[in-house]
N, C-alpha and C positions, 0 to 999 in steps of 0.2 A: 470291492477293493478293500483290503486288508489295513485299517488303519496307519498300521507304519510302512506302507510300502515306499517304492521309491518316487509313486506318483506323489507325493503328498509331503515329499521333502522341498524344502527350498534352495532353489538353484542358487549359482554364488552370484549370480546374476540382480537376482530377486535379492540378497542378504544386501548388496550396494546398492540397492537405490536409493535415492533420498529421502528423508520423510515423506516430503511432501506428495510424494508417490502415495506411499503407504496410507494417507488419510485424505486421499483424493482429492487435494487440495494442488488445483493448479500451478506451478510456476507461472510468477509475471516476471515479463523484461521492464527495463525503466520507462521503453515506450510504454507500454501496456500501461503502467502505473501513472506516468504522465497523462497520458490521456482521461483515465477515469479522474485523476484528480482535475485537470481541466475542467472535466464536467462537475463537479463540484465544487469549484468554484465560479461558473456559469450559475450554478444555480443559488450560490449564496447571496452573489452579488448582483442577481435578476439580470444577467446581460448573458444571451446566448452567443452571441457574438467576441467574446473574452475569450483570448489565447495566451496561456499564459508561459515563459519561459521559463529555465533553470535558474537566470540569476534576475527574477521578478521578484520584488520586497514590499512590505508596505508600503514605502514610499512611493513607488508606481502607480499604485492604485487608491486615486481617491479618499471612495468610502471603505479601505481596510484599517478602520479601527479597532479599538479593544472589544467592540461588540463583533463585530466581523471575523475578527480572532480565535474569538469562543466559540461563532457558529461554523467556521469553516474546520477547527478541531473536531466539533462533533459529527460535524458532516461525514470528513473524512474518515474518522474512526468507526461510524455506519456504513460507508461506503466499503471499506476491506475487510471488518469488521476486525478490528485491533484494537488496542487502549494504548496511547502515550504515556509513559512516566512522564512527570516534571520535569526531571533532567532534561528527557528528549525533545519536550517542547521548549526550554529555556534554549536549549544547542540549535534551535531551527534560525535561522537568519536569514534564508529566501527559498523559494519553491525547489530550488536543488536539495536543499537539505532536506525539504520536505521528503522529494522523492526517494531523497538515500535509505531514510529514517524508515517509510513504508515499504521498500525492500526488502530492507533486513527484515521487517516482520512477517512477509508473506510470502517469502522466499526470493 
């Protein structure tokens, strides 16, 4: 096949997809995202048994202190592999936010 043939051109098909197409990088829905963070915060806070909702806050839960805070950020950030700005984390104010916030970064 001739390098520039027309096998080898990109359909307009292929030219719209989304990135995340293009770098194999799955689309999540907010369940998708909910869920995995669920599980990570199961595993922060040692209870496999923890469900957590959109409008869960610190105040719901116990042991979510400033320690808690730190490790369920890192968790999280391991867990879809993303980094929060400051900003982003100062703007979270319960598991909805959370969820919006790792949306937007994983499509």
């Amino acid at each position: 096949m001739h390098p520039l043939s027309f096998d080898s051109v990109l359909s307009v098909s292929e030219i719209f997809r989304p990135l995340h197409v293009f770098l194999k990088q799955p689309f999540m829905t907010q369940e998708e995202v909910r869920n995995r963070l669920n599980n990570v915060f199961c595993r922060v806070f040692n209870d496999a048994s923890m469900v957590i909702a959109e409008n869960t806050t610190p105040k719901d839960i116990d042991r979510w202190d400033s320690l808690a805070q730190m490790n369920l950020i890192s968790e999280t950030e391991e867990e879809f592999e993303i980094k929060f700005k400051l900003q982003e984390l100062i703007a979270m104010k319960n598991v909805g936010d959370y969820i919006k916030t790792i949306c937007a970064k994983v499509g």
